[in-house]
Backbone as numpy.savetxt, mean C-alpha at the origin, in Angstrom:
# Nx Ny Nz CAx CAy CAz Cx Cy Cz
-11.25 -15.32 -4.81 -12.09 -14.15 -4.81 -11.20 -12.91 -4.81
-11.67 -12.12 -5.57 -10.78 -10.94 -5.93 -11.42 -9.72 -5.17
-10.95 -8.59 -4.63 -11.66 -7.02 -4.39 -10.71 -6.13 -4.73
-10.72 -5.15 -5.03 -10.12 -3.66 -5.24 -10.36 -2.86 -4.35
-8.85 -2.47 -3.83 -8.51 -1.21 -3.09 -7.96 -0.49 -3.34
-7.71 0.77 -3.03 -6.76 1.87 -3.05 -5.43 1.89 -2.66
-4.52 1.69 -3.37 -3.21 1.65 -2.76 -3.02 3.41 -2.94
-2.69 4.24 -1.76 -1.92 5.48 -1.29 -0.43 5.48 -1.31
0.29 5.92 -2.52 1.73 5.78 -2.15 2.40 7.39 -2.63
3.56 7.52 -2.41 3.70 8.12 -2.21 5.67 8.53 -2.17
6.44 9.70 -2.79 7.61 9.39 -2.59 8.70 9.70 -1.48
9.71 8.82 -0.94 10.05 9.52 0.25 11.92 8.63 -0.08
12.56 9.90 -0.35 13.92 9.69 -0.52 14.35 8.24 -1.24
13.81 8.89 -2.74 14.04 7.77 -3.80 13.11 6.55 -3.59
12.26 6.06 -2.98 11.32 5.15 -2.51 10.31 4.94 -2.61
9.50 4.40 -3.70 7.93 4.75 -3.29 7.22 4.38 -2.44
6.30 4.69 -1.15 5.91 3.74 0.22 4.28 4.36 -0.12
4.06 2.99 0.49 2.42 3.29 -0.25 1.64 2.34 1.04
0.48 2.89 1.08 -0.27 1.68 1.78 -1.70 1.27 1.26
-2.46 0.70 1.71 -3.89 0.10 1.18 -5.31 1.09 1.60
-5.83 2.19 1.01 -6.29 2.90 1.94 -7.62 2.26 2.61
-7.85 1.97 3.73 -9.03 2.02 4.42 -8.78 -0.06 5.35
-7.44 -0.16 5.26 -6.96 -1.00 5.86 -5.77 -1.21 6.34
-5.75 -0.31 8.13 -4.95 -0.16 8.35 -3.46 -0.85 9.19
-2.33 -0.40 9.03 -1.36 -1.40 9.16 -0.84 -2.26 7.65
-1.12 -2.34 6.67 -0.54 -2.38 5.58 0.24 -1.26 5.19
1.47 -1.71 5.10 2.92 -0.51 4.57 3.46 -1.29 4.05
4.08 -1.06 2.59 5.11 -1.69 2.15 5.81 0.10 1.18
7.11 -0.48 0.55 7.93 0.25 0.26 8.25 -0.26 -1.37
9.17 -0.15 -2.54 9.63 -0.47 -3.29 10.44 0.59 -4.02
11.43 0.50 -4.95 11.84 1.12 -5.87 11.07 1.47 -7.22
10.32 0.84 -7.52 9.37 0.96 -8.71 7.71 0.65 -8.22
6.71 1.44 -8.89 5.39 0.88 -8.69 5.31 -0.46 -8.52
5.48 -0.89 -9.59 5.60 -2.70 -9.56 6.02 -3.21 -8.93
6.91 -3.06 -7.97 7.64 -3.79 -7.25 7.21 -3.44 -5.60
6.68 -1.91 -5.38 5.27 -1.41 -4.06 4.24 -2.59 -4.00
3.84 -2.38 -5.57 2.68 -3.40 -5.52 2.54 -4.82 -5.21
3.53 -5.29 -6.01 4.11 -6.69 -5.17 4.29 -6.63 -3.40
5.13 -5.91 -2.88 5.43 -5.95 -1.77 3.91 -5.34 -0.75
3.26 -4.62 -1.56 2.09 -4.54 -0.66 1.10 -5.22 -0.45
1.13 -6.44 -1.45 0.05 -7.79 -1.51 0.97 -8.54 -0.50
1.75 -8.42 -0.62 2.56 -9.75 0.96 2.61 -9.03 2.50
2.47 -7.88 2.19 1.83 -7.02 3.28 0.73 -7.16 4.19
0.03 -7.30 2.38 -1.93 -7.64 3.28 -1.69 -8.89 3.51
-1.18 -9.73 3.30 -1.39 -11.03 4.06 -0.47 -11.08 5.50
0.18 -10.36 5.65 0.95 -10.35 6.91 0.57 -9.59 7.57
0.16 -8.60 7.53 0.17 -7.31 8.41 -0.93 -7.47 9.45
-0.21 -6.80 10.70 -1.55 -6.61 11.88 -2.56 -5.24 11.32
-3.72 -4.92 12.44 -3.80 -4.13 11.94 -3.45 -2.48 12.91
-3.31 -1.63 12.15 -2.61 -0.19 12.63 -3.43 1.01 12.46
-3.43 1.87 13.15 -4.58 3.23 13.33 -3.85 4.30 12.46
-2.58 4.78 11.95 -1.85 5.96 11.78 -2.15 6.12 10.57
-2.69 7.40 10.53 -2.71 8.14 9.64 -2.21 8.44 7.72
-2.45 8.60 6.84 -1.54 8.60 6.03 -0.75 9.79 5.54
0.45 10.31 5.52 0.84 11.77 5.28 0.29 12.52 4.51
0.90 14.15 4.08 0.38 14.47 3.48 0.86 14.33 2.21
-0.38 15.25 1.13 0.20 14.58 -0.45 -0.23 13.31 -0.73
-0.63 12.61 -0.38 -0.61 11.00 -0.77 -1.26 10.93 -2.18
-1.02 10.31 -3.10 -1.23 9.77 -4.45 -1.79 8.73 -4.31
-2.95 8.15 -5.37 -3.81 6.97 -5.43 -3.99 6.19 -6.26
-4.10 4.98 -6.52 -4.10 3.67 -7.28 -4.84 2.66 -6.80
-5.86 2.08 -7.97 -6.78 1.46 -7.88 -5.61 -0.03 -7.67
-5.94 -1.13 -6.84 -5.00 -2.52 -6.83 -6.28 -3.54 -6.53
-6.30 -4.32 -7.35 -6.71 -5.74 -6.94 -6.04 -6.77 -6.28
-6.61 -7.60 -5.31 -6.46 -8.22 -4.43 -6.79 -9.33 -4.02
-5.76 -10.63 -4.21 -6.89 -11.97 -3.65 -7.26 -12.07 -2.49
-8.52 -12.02 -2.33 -8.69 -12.38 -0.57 -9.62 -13.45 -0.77
């Protein structure tokens, strides 16, 4: 089963760090989109969940998701 979320990422000293918006405690990081995106699907399967905020500026991307 598939759903779509919002991945929020965003750049921070050469890095793109992005998270899942509206599920919190997913953070991942990468050098390229593609490679955020990867690292933020092994995220959602690992991650607890977390209350903080997302900075400002944040940028948005639609991501599908197996759950």
């Amino acid at each position: 089963m598939s759903q779509s979320f919002i991945l929020e990422y965003w750049n921070d000293e050469g890095w793109l760090v992005g998270r899942i918006k509206g599920i919190p405690g997913v953070f991942s990081q990468g050098q390229t989109l593609e490679e955020l995106e990867e690292n933020i699907r092994d995220a959602y399967q690992l991650m607890a969940m977390d209350t903080e905020p997302a900075p400002a500026k944040v940028k948005t991307k639609e991501l599908v998701l197996e759950i």
